[in-house]
C-alpha positions in Angstrom: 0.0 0.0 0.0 3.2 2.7 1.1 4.5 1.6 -2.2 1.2 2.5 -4.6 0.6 6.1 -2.4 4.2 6.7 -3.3 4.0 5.9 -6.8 0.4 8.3 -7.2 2.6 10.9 -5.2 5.0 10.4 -8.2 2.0 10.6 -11.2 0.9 13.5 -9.5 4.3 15.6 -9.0 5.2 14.3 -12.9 2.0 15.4 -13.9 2.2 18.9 -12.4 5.7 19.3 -13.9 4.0 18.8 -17.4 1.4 21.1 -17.4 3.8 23.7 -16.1 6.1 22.8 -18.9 3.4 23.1 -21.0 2.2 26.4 -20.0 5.5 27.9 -20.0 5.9 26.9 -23.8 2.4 28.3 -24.6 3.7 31.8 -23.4 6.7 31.6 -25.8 4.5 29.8 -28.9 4.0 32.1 -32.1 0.7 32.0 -34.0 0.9 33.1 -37.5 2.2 36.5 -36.9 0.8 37.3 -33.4 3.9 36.7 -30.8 3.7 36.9 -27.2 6.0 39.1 -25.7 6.4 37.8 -22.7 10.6 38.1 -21.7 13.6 38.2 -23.8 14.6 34.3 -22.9 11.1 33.3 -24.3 11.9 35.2 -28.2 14.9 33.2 -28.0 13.4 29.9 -27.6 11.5 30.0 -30.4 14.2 30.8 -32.6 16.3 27.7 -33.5 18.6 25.4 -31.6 21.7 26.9 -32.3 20.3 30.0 -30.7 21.4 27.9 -27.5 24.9 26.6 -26.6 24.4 23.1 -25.9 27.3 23.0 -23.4 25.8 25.6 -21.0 22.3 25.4 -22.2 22.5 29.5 -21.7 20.2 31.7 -24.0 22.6 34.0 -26.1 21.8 37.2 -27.8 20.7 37.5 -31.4 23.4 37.5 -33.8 23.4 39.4 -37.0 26.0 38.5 -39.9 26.8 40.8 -42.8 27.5 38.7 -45.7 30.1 42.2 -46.4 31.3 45.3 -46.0 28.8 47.9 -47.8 30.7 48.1 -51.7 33.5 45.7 -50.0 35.1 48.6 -48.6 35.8 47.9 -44.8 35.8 51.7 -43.8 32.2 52.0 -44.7 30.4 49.3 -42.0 30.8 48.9 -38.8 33.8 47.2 -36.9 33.6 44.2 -36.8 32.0 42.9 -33.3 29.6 46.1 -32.9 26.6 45.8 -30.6 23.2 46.6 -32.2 21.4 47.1 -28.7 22.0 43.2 -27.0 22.3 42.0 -30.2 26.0 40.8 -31.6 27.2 41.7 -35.3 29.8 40.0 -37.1 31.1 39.7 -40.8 32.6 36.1 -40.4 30.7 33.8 -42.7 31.7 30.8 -40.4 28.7 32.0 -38.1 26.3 31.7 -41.0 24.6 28.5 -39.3 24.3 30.7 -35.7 23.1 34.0 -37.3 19.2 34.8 -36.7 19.7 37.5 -39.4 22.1 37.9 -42.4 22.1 40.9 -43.8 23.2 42.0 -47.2 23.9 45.3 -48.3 23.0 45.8 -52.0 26.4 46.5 -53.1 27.2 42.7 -51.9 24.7 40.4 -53.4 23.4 40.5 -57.3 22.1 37.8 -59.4 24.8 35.4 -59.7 24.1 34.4 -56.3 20.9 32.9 -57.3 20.2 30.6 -56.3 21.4 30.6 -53.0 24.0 27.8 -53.3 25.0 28.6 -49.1 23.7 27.5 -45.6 19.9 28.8 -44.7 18.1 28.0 -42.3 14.7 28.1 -42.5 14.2 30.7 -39.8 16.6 32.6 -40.8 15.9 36.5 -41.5 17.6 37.5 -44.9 17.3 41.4 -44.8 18.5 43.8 -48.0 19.7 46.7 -47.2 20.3 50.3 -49.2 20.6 54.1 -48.4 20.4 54.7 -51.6 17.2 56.0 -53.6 15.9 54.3 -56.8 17.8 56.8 -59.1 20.9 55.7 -57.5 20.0 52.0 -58.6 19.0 52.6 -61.5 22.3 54.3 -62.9 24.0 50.9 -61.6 21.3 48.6 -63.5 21.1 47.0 -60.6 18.4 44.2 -61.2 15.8 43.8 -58.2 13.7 41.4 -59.6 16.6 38.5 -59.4 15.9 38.5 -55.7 11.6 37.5 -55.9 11.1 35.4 -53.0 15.0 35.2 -51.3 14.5 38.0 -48.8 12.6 38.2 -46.2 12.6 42.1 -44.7 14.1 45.2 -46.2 16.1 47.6 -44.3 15.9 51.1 -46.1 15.5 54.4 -45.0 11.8 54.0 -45.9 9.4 54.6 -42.7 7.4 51.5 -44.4 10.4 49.2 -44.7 10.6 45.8 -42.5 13.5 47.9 -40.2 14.1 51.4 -40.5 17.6 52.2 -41.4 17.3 56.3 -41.3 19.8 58.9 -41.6 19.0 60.8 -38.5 15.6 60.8 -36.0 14.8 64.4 -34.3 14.8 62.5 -30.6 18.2 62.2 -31.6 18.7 65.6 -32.7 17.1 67.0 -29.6 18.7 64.7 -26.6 22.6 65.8 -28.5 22.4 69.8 -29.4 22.3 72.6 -26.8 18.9 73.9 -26.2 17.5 77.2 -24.4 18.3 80.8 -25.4 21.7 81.5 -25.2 22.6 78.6 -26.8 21.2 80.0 -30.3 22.8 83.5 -29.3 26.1 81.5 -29.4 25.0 79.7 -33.3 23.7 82.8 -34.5 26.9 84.8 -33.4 28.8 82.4 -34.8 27.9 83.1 -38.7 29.9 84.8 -40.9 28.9 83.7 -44.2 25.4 82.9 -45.8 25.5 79.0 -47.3 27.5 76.6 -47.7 26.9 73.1 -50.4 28.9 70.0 -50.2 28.8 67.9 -53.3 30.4 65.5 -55.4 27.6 63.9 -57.9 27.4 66.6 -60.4 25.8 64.2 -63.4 25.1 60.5 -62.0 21.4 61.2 -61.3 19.0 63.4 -62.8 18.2 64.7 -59.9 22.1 65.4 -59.3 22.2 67.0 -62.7 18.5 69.8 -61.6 20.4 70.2 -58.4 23.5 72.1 -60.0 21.5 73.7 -62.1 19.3 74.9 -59.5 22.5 76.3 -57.4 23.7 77.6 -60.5 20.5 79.9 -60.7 20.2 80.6 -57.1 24.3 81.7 -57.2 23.7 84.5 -60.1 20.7 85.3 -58.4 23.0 87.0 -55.8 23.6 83.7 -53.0 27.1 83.5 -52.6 27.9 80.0 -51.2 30.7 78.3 -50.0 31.4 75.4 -52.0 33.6 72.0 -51.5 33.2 68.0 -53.1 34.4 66.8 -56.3 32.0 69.0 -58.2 34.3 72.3 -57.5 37.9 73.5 -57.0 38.1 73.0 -53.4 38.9 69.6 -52.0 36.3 68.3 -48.8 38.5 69.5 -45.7 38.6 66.1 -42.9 35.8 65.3 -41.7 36.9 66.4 -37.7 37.2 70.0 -39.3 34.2 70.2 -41.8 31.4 70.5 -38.6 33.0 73.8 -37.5 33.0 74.9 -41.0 29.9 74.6 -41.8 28.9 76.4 -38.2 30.2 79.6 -39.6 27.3 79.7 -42.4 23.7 80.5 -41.9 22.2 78.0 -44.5 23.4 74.7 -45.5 22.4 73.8 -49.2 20.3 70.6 -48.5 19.7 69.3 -52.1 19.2 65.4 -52.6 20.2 63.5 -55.8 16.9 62.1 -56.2 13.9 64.1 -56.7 10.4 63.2 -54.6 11.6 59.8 -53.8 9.8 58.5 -51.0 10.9 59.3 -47.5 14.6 60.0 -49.2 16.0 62.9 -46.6 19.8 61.7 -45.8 23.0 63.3 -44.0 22.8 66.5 -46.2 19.8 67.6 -44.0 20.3 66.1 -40.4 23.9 65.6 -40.2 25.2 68.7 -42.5 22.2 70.9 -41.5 20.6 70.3 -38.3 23.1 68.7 -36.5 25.4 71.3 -37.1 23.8 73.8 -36.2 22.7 75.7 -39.8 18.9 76.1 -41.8 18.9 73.6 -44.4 17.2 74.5 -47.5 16.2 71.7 -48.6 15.3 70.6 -52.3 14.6 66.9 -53.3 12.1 65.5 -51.0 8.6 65.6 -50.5 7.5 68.7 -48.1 5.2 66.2 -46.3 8.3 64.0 -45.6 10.1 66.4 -44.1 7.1 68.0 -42.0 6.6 64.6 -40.5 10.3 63.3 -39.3 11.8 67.3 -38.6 11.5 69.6 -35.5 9.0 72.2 -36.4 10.0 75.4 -38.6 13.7 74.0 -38.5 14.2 74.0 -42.5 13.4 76.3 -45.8 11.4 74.0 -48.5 12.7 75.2 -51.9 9.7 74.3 -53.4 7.8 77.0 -51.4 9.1 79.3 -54.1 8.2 80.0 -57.2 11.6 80.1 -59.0 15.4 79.8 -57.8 15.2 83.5 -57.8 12.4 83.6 -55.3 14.4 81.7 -53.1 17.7 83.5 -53.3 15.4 86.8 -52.9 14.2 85.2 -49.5 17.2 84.2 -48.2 19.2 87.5 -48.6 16.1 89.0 -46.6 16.7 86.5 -43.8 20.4 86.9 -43.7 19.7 90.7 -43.3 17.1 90.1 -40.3 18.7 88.4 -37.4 14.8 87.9 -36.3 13.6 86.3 -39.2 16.7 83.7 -39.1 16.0 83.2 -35.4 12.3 81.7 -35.6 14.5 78.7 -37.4 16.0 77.5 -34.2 12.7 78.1 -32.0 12.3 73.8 -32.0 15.5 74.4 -30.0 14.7 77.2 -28.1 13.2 75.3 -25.6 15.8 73.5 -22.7 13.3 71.2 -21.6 12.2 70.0 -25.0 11.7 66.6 -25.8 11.0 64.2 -28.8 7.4 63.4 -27.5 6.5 66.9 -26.9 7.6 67.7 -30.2 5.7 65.0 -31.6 2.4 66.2 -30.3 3.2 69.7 -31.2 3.6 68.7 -34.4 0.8 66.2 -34.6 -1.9 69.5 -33.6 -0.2 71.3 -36.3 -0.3 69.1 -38.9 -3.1 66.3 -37.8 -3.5 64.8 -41.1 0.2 63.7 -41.0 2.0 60.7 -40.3 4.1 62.4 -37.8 7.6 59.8 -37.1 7.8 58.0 -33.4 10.6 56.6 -32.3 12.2 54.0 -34.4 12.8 50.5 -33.7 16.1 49.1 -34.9 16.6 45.4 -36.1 17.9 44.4 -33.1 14.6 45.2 -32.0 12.6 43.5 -34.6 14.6 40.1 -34.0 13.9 40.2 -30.7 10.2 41.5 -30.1 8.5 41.1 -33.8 10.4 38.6 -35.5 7.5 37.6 -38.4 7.4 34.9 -41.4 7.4 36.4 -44.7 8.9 36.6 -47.6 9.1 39.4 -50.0 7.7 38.2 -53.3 8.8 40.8 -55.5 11.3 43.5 -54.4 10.8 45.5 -57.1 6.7 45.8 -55.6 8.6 46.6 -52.1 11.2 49.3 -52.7 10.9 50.4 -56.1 7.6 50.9 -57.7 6.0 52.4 -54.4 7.6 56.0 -55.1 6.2 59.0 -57.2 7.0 58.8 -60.8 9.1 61.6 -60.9 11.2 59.7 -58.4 12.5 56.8 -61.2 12.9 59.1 -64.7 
């Protein structure tokens, strides 16, 4: 009798150990695309086994494996070994079968890698990734349609991509540059010249080919501008000197080499504009773009004018009238500003906008909305969703 109340003792602690095994797997199981979020360990688990050393059974961060260097140049990735949040990067191809994602910028793939003759995992995330517009692509006949079906997310500086790869975000912008009055008397006293352009594309795109001409009229129009790249005499100066440079000018020439392409606002705005502390006038994207990823009043939309010479008319006016040029930094003016007080200032202002939140990178995609799919045609996904003066 001892022996059969031990035994039901046993049935019943084995039993309970099931259903708790059970209900522990239930919080980490994926439905079609619905995925509980319920801790980091359980988004782990459902990836595959090699996502756990078998050794130390110990859950490891996501690892993410560029198949190159961007172009095959090592200076234009990351080091090797940088963190993406928790999550590990690495260009050694010997990691293929551990990667959860392997990314591929588009300089590094083309179609005599199809088919895929290489380890893949069914699981696996294959992500293509560009900063560069359609234009851009186009010029390098670069064929999209090779890849229907072999991705599965597209990391672009599109805000309807798989994983936003952007050139700058305005929390950013806001948490890194000195706010509060004094802070724009110190910019503003700081200018001794009126623009400034850095380019070297003068012909590859048609947009880069209306953008010189468009500087060309604004210049004999009476805006005198500072100019450096490979598209005039002087040489770029290094890149530790070219912030405090362009700090010295009052408006940064802003002009993309793409025209209208869809949410196609790079370095030339936040990095060569905002960030450093100068108006960007900016021709090349959409005005509704802008409005929706900028601080408020922070930039001059060329297109607001009727003709070059509109434009250089208005910006001699504002060079002569310190107050005029001030009501550009006012999104700065602000010390205690923030990104999400910005955002619903700029939400009442424009309601009917798409105003940007805070982005997720792909470390947090892998971890908190991995999803099965599989881009059919990326031609449909990057390329033909732009305005047709985007692709001429």
């Amino acid at each position: 009798m001892k022996v059969v109340k031990i035994f039901l003792i046993y049935l019943s602690v084995a039993f309970t150990a099931s259903v708790l095994i059970v209900l522990y797997e239930l919080q980490c199981f994926t439905v079609g695309t619905k995925q509980h979020r319920t801790s980091v360990e359980c988004l782990h688990r459902n990836w595959h086994k090699t996502s756990t050393d078998k050794s130390s059974k110990t859950i490891r961060n996501p690892l993410i494996l560029y198949w190159d260097y961007p172009w095959h140049v090592r200076r234009a990735g990351d080091p090797e070994g940088t963190k993406i949040g928790v999550c590990e990067t690495t260009y050694n191809r010997n990691m293929l079968e551990k990667a959860d994602a392997v990314v591929f910028h588009y300089t590094v793939v083309n179609g005599r890698d199809i088919p895929w003759r290489h380890y893949r995992h069914p699981k696996q995330i294959f992500v293509w990734w560009s900063g560069e517009a359609p234009p851009v692509l186009q010029n390098e006949n670069y064929q999209l349609d090779v890849f229907d079906g072999f991705f599965n997310w597209t990391w672009t500086y599109r805000r309807d991509a798989d994983v936003l790869r952007n050139y700058g975000y305005r929390g950013d912008l806001l948490k890194s540059v000195e706010k509060g009055k004094d802070a724009i008397d110190k910019i503003i006293a700081k200018k001794k010249r009126l623009a400034i352009w850095v380019v070297s594309q003068c012909d590859y795109t048609e947009g880069a080919k209306k953008r010189i001409r468009f500087a060309k009229r604004l210049a004999r129009a009476g805006v005198k501008f500072t100019a450096f790249g490979k598209c005039f005499v002087q040489a770029l100066p290094r890149s530790n000197e070219m912030r405090a440079i362009v700090q010295q000018h009052k408006f940064y020439l802003a002009f993309e080499n793409a025209i209208h392409c869809t949410d196609y606002i790079t370095e030339k705005f936040w990095n060569n504009g905002l960030f450093s502390d100068t108006v960007p006038v900016v021709w090349g994207p959409k005005k509704e773009d802008l409005l929706e990823v900028a601080p408020l009043d922070s930039f001059i939309f060329a297109e607001d004018f009727e003709t070059p010479e509109k434009l250089a008319e208005y910006l001699l006016f504002v060079d002569k009238n310190d107050e005029e040029y001030r009501k550009y930094f006012r999104w700065r003016e602000d010390p205690n500003i923030t990104d999400a007080m910005m955002i619903e200032m700029t939400r009442e202002r424009y309601p009917d906008l798409n105003i940007q939140t805070p982005p997720k990178t792909i470390c947090d995609k892998l971890l908190y909305n991995r999803t099965s799919k599989t881009i059919r045609s990326l031609l449909n996904e990057f390329w033909d969703r732009n305005p047709p003066d985007c692709i001429v």
